[in-house]
Every structure is written in structure tokens, then in C-alpha cells.
C-alpha positions as CSV (number, residue, x, y, z in Angstrom):
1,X,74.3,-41.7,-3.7
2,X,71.7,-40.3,-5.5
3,X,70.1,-36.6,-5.2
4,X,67.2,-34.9,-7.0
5,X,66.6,-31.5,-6.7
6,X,63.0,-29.5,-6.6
7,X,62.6,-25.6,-7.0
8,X,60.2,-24.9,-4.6
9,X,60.9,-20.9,-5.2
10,X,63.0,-18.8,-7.3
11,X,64.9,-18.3,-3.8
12,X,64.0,-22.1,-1.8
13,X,65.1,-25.6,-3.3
14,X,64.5,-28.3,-1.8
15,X,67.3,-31.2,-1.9
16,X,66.1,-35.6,-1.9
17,X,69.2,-37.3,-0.7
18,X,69.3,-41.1,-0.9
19,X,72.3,-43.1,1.1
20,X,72.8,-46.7,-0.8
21,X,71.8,-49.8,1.5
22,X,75.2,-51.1,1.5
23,X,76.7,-47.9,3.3
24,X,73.7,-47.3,5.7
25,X,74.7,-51.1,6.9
26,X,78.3,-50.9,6.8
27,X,78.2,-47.2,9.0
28,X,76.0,-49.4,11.6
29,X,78.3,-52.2,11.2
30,X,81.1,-49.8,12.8
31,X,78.2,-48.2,14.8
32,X,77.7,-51.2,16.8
33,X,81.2,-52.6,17.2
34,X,82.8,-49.2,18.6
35,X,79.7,-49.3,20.9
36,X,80.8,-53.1,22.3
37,X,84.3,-51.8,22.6
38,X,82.9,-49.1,24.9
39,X,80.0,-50.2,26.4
40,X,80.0,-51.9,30.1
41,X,77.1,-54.1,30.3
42,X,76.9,-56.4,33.4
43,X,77.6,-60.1,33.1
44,X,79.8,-59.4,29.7
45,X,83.5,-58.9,29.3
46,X,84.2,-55.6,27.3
47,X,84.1,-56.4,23.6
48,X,82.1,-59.4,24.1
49,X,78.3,-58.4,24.4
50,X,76.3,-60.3,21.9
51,X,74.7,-57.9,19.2
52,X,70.9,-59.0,20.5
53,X,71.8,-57.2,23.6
54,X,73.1,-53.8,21.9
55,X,70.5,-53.7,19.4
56,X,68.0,-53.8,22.7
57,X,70.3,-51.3,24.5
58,X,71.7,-49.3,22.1
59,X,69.5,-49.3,18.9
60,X,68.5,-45.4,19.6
61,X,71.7,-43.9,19.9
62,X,73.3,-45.9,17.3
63,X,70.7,-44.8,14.8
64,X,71.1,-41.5,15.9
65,X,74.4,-41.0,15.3
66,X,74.8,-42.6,12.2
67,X,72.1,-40.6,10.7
68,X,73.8,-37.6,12.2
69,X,77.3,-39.0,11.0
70,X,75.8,-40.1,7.1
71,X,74.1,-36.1,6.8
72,X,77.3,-34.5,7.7
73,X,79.1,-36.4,5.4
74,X,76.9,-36.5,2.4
75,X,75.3,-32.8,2.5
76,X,78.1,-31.0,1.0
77,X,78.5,-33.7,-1.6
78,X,75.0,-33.5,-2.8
79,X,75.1,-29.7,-2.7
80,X,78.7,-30.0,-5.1
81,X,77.2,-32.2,-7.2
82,X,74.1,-30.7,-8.3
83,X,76.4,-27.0,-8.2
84,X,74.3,-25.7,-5.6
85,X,75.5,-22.7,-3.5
86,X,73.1,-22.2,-0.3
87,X,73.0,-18.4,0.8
88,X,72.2,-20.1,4.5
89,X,72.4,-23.2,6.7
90,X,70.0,-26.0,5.0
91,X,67.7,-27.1,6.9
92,X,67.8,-30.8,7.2
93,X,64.2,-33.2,7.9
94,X,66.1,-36.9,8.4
95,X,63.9,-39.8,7.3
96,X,64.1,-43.0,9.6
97,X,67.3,-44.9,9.3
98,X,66.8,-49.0,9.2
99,X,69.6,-51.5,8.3
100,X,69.4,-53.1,4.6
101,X,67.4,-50.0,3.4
102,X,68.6,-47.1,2.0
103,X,68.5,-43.9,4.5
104,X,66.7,-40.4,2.7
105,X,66.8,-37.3,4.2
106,X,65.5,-34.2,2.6
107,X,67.1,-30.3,3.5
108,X,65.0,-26.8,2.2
109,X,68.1,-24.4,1.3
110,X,67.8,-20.9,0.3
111,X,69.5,-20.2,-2.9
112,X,70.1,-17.2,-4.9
113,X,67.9,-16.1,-7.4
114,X,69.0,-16.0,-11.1
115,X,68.8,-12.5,-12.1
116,X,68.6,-11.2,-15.8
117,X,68.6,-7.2,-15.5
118,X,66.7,-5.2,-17.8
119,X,65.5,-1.8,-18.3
120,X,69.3,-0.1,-17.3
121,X,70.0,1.6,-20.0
122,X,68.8,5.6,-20.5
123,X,67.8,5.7,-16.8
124,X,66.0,9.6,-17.0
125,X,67.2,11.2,-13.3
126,X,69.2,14.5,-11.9
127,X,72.2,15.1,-10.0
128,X,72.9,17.8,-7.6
129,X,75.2,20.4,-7.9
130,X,75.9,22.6,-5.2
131,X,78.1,25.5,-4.8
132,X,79.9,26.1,-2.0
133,X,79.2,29.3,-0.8
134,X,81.1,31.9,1.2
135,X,78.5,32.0,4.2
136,X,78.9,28.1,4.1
137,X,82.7,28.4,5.0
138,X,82.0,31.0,8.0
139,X,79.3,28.4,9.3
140,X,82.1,25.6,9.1
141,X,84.8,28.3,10.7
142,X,82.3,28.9,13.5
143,X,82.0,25.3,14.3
144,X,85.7,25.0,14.7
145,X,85.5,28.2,16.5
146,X,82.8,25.6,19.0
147,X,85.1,22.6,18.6
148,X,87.9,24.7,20.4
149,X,85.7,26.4,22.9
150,X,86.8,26.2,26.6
151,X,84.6,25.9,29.6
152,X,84.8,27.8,32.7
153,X,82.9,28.7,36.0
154,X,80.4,31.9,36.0
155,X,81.5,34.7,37.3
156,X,78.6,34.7,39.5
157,X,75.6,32.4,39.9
158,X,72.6,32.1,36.6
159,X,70.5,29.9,35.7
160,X,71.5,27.7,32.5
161,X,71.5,28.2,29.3
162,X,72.3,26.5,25.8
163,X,76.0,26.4,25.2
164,X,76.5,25.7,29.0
165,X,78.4,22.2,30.4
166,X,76.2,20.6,33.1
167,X,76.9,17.9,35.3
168,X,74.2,15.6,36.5
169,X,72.5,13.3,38.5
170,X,69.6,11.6,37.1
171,X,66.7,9.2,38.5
172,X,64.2,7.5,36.4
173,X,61.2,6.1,36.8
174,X,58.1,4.2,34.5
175,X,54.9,3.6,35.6
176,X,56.2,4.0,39.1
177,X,59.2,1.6,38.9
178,X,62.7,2.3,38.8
179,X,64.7,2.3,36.0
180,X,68.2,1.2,36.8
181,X,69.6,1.8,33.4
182,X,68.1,5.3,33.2
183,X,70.2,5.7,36.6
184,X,73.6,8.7,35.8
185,X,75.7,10.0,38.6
186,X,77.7,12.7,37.0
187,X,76.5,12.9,34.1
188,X,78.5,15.6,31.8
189,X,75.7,17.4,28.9
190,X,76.8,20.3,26.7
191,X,72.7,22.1,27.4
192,X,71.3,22.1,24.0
193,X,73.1,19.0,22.0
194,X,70.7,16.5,21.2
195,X,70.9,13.1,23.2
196,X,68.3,9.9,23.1
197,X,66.1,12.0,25.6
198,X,63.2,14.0,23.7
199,X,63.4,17.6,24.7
200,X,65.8,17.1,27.6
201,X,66.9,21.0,26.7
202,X,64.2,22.7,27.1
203,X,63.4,20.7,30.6
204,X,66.6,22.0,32.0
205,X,67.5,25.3,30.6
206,X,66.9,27.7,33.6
207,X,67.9,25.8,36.0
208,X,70.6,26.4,38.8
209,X,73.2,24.8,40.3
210,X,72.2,22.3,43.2
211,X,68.5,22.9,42.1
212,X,66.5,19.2,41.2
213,X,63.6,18.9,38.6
214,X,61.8,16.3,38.2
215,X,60.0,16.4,34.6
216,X,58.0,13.4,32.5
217,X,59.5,13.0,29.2
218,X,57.2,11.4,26.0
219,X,58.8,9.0,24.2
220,X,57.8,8.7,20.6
221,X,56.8,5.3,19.1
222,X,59.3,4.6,16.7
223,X,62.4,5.9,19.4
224,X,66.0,4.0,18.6
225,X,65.6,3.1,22.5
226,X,62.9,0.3,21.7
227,X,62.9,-0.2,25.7
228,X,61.5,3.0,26.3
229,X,60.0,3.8,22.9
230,X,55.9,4.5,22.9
231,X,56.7,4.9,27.3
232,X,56.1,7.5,29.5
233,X,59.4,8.2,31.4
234,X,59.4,10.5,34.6
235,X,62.9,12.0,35.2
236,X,64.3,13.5,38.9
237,X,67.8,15.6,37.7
238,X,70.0,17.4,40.0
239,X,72.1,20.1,38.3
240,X,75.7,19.6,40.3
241,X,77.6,22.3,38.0
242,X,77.3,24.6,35.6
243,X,80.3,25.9,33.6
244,X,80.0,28.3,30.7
245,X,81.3,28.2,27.3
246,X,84.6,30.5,26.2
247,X,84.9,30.5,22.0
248,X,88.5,31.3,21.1
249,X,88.9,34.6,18.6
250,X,88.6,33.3,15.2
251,X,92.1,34.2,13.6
252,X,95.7,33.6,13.3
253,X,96.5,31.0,16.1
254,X,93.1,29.1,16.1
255,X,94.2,27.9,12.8
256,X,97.1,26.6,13.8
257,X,95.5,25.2,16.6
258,X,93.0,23.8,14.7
259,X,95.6,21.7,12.5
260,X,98.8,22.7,10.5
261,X,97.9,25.6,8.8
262,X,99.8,28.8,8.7
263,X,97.0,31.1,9.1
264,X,93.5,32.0,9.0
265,X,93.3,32.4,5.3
266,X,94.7,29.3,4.9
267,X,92.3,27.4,7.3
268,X,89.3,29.1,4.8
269,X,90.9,27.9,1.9
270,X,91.3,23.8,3.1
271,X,87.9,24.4,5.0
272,X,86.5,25.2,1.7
273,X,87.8,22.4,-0.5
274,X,86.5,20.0,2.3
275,X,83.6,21.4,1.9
276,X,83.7,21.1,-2.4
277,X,84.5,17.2,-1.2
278,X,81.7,16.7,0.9
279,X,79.0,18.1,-1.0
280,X,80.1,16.0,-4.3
281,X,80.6,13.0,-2.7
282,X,76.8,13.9,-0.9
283,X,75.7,14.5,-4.7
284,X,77.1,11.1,-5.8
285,X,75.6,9.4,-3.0
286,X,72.2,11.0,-3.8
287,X,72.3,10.4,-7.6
288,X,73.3,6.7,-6.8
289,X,70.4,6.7,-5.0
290,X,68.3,7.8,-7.6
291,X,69.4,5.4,-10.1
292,X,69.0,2.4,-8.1
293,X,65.4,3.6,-7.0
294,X,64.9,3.7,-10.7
295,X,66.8,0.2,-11.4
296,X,64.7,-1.7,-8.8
297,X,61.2,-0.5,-10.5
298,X,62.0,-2.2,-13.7
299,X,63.9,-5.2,-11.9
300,X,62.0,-6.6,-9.2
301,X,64.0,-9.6,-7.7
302,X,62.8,-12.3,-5.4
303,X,65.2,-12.0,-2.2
304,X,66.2,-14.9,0.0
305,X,64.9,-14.1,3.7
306,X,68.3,-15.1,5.1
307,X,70.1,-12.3,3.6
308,X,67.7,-9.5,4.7
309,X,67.7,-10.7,8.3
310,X,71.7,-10.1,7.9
311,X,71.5,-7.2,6.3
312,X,68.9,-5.5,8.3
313,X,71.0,-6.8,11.5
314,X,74.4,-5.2,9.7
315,X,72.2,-2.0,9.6
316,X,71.3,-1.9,13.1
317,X,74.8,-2.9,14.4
318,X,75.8,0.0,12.2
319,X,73.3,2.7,13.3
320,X,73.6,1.9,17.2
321,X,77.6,2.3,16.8
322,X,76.4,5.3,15.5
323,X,74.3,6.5,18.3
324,X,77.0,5.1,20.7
325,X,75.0,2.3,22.1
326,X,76.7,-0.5,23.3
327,X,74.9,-2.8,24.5
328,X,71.5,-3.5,24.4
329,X,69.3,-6.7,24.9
330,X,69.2,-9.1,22.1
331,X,65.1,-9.0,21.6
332,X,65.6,-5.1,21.8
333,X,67.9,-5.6,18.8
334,X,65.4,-8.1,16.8
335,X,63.3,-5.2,17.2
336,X,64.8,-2.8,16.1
337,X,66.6,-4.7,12.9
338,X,63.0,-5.4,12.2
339,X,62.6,-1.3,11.6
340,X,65.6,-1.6,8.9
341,X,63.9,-4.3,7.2
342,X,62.1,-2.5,4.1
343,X,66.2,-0.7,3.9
344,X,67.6,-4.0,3.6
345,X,65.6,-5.9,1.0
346,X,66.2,-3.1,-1.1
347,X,70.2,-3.2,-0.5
348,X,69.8,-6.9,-0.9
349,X,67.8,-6.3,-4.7
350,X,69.9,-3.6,-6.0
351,X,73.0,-6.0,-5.3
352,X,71.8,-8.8,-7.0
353,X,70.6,-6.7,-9.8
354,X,74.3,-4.5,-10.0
355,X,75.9,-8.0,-9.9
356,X,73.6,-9.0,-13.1
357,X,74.2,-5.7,-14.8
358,X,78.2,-6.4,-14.6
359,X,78.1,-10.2,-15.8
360,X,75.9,-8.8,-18.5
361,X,78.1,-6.3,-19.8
362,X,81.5,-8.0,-18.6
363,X,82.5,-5.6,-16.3
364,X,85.8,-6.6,-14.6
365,X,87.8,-5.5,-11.7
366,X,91.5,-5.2,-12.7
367,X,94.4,-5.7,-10.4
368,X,95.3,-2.2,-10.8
369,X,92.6,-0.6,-9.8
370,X,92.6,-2.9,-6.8
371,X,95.9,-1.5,-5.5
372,X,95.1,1.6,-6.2
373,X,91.4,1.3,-3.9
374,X,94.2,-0.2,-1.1
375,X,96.1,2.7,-1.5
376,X,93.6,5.0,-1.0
377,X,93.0,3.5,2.3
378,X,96.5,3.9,3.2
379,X,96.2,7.5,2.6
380,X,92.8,7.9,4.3
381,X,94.3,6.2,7.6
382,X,97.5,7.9,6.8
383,X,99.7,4.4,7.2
384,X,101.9,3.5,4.4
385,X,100.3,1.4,1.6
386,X,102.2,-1.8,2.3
387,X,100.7,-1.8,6.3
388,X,97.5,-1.2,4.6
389,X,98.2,-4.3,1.9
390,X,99.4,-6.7,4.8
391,X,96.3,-5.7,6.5
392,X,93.9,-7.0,4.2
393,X,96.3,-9.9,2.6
394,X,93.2,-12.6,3.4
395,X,90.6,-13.6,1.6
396,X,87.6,-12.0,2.8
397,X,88.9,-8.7,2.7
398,X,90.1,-8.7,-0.9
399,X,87.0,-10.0,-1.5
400,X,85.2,-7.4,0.3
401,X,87.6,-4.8,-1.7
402,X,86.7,-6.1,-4.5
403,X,83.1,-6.1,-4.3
404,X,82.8,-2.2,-3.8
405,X,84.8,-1.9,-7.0
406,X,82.8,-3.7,-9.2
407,X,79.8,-1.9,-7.7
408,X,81.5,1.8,-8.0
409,X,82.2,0.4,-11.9
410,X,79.0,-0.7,-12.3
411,X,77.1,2.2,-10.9
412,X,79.5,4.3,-13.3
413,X,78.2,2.2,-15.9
414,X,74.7,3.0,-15.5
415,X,75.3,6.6,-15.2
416,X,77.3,6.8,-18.3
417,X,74.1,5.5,-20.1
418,X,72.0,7.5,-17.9
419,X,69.9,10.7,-18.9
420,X,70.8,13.0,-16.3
421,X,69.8,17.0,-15.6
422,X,71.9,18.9,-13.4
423,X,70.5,21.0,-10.9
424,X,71.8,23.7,-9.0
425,X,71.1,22.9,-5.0
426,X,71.4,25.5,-1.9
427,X,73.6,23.4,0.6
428,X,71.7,25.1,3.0
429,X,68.4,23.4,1.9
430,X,69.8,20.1,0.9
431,X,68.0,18.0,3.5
432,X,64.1,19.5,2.2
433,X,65.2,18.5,-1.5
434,X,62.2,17.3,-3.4
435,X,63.3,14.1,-5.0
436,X,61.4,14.4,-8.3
437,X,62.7,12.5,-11.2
């Protein structure tokens, strides 16, 4: 067999495979004698059909299948032989299969790119610091203090208000029609939480109970909800109840309601040192960030399209778990994977490029540090670090494990190297941070 090999791309290569005669012939040989076994022509005993009258009958579907049959056989062996490893399905163009001539078939696969990283060392950047602050713990106390609230009926009739538990009916409709999936019978909404509805709050605050509004919502252009995103929506809601919120006092026995603390002063403390862990692991995030930003401008990489299709449709999966869709039409979610796009070439790049960094510089996971990374889970899901090891015992997940490590190593790596200025940050105002390097 012989195969030559064309770079059409840093990313595309296209593949010339050529079957010897002698096969092609002996695979529809065997073609044409299972066929007379099978076949039930008139006039003819089974097995005994002359060849004329197959070749007349049968010709298409035997050169079908053994073209079919010689690619499946011989596409993985070409790809082995000339150490090829396709990031996606090749796509195969058969040539026309005759007897006593060799049969060629070409296939386009998209390969990955070979990636030299430069420009990684002395990276000039900033990290974060923030500092935890005691009106930052009260805010985290009074959410607690919200988590624990209880809801109740009014004393006495009043219109609505943020903080108060609803429960509606809804009605939609869009350009006059109905929307059956806009459609909620008792509907629970805590009035002033945010939900995929633009401004939903403010159309029902004031209302009372058994009252119906009917209101015409905006929908903005780039809305998660690509079925009603850029759309006009009219809504008809009927307020069924209305119960108000109760907060607990903030002391003593909310804490140990709130978990298995002893006391309010204990709750601070632990709500505090979450609090330390959050806002460094938000610093580390950003910083990461940062340096990959920074990476990418002095790397750029050709990306095979294959992988930022997957990517951007791993992002969308992720983000509408997020949002707590669950379903939603399959060209809805083309379109809006199609939003993540620009977000997943750049995942896509900075792996390659992390994965170049750590061949260049021989940066290994160890075994070691792989227990420890499963152990860590085990403690994170609270289950004992043997369930945790029998759960991810196969392949893939080690490999998955694996990966993250000797991305954490190699992100430590560059920051090691890295110039970096520390700057004080108001946790308050980390959202409105200027990124300026």
C-alpha cells in the first residue's frame, strides 16, 4: 500500500492512499462469490449464477462495498504509518474502484499544529491582592442571614415588594402568537432575583394578590435565550400569592443552624477564611488570565476548526447548566456556541502553547502529585480517597487529571519567570478593575 502525504495547512493534511491491484481484485473476488451464495436470481440454483449475470446485476453494490470495506481497513494503517494523529474524523473522497487497477482514495484530516513557544519568559503583569475586610464578612453574614429567611403570609393585604415570594401564572405572546414555552402555572419568584426575563422586577413590584398585568418586555440582542433574543415579548401574569420574607436574628443559634459551628463568633471566623480562599483563588484566576493574554500575543498558533467547534460547544453546555436550562433546540444551541467562539479559539491556543512551554522545559507530572490532586477531590466531595481513586481508575479520567496538572505546573512556571507587581484591590470593586498591564 502505498501513502503520500501533502500539508495543505499547518492544521489540514491531506492523505493519497493507493490499494495494490492484486487486493482490489482478490476483495471483489470474495465480493462476487458471497453475492452468488446469497443472491436469488430466477432460472439459477443458489451458488450457481454465472459471473456475466452478477457483474450485470450486482456490479454497483459490489463496488460499493468493497470500496467501503478497503477504506475502513486501510485508513488507520495509512494514518499509523505516516505517524499521523487526526484531531477529527477524515474526511474521505473515494476514487472509482475497477478490477486489475489499483483503487486511490484521498481523505483531508485536521491535524495539530507543531507549536514552538517563545517569548514566555519575563512576562511584565500584576496580580491582585485583596484584603478581606470586616464590612465584607457582615455582607457575607447577611446573606446567610437571607439564605435562612422564612416566608410567611401578610398580616394584612399590600402590594408587593422586593424580598417577597410570589406565585404566578404567566401567558406569553410574540407578534400576536402564543408562546407555549413562555406558558408557567404556578410559578414560585423570590420579587427582585434576577431570572432570563429583562426587568421582570420592576413590572411586578406593586402588585396585589389576584391582580393580572399584562406588560411587553424588550429583549436584548445578544440574550442567552436566542429564541427570544432581539424579540418583542408581551407577558399577561396573575399574582396568586404573596408571602413575605422573615430573616432569623443574626446570633448564637443561626450559626449553628447555618452549619456546625458553636457560635456566632465562630461562624465570622470560618466565614472570613472562606472569604481569604475565594478572593485568592479569584486573584490566581485573574493573574492566569493575564499571563496567558500576554502568552498568546507573542505566540499566535493556527487552530484546527474541529476543536473550537468542541470547545465552544463544551462552553455552552457549561454556561446553560449554569443558567439551569435544560433543554433547548439544537440550532438554538449552534447559535449560541457560535457566541463562545472568539472564548474558545483562545482556550484552544493557550493549550497548545502551555503544552509547548512544558515539552520545552521538561515539565513532568509525577505520580505523587497525582494522588495528591485525587485526594483533594476526595476531600472536596468529602468521600474517602480510595472511592475517589476507584472513581476515576479509567483512562480518560487520569488523563483528564493529569492534564490540569501539567497545566497548573506550567502556568506556575511562567509565573515564576514572570515580572509581576502586586496591587492592592477593594473586593468591593473587583468587577470594575482596569486590567492594565
Amino acid at each position: 500500500m502505498k501513502v503520500d502525504v501533502e500539508e495543505l495547512s499547518p492544521v489540514e493534511t491531506k492523505i493519497l492512499v493507493e490499494v495494490p491491484r492484486e487486493r482490489v481484485d482478490d476483495e471483489i473476488e470474495d465480493a462476487y462469490a458471497d453475492v452468488n451464495k446469497k443472491a436469488r436470481v430466477p432460472g439459477f440454483r443458489p451458488g450457481k449464477v454465472p459471473r456475466k449475470h452478477l457483474e450485470r446485476m450486482f456490479h454497483d453494490y459490489v463496488t460499493e462495498t468493497v470500496a467501503s470495506k478497503l477504506i475502513k481497513e486501510t485508513v488507520q494503517t495509512a494514518l499509523e504509518r505516516k505517524q499521523i494523529m487526526p484531531v477529527s474524523e477524515p474526511r474521505i473522497e473515494p476514487g472509482e474502484l475497477k478490477a486489475e487497477q489499483p483503487f486511490i482514495y484521498t481523505m483531508r484530516i485536521e491535524v495539530r499544529p507543531r507549536v514552538e513557544a517563545k517569548n514566555y519568559n519575563d512576562l511584565k503583569t500584576y496580580r491582585e491582592v485583596y484584603s478581606v475586610s470586616e464590612e465584607l464578612v457582615d455582607k457575607a453574614l447577611s446573606e446567610i442571614q437571607e439564605r435562612h429567611a422564612v416566608f410567611k403570609d401578610t398580616d394584612s393585604p399590600r402590594p408587593a415588594r422586593k424580598g417577597d415570594y410570589l406565585l404566578l401564572d404567566f401567558q406569553a405572546t410574540q407578534a400576536g402568537n402564543p408562546l407555549p414555552a413562555e406558558k408557567h402555572e404556578n410559578m414560585p419568584y423570590p420579587l427582585g432575583e434576577d431570572i432570563y426575563i429583562p426587568d421582570l422586577s420592576s413590572h411586578l413590584e406593586g402588585m396585589v394578590v389576584s391582580e393580572a398585568r399584562t406588560f411587553t418586555v424588550s429583549f436584548p440582542e445578544n440574550h442567552p435565550r436566542t429564541d427570544l433574543a432581539g424579540k418583542e415579548v408581551e407577558y399577561t401574569v396573575h399574582l396568586k400569592e404573596l408571602k413575605e420574607k422573615i430573616l432569623p436574628p443574626l446570633d448564637d443559634e443561626l450559626a449553628r443552624e447555618a452549619g456546625e459551628y458553636s457560635s456566632l463568633e465562630e461562624l465570622r471566623e470560618k466565614t472570613r477564611e472562606s472569604l481569604k480562599r475565594y478572593y485568592e483563588r479569584l486573584s490566581r484566576i485573574r493573574f492566569e488570565r493575564r499571563l496567558l493574554d500576554l502568552l498568546l500575543e507573542g505566540n499566535p498558533v493556527p487552530v484546527p476548526p474541529s476543536m473550537v467547534i468542541r470547545r465552544s460547544r463544551e462552553l455552552t453546555a457549561q454556561n446553560l447548566q449554569q443558567m439551569g436550562v435544560r433543554e433547548i433546540k439544537p440550532e438554538e444551541f449552534e447559535s449560541l456556541a457560535e457566541k463562545f467562539r472568539e472564548q474558545a479559539e483562545r482556550d484552544v491556543q493557550a493549550g497548545f502553547l502551555l503544552e509547548a512551554i512544558s515539552r520545552q522545559e521538561n515539565i513532568e507530572v509525577t505520580e505523587d502529585e497525582t494522588r495528591n490532586r485525587i485526594e483533594e477531590l476526595a476531600k472536596e466531595e468529602g468521600i474517602h480517597p480510595d472511592k475517589m481513586r476507584d472513581r476515576l481508575a479509567d483512562e480518560e479520567s487520569r488523563s483528564r487529571i493529569n492534564a490540569y496538572l501539567l497545566e497548573q505546573k506550567t502556568l506556575d512556571f511562567l509565573a515564576k519567570r514572570a515580572k509581576i507587581e502586586d496591587r492592592q484591590v477593594d473586593p468591593e470593586k473587583t468587577e470594575s478593575v482596569e486590567e492594565k498591564r
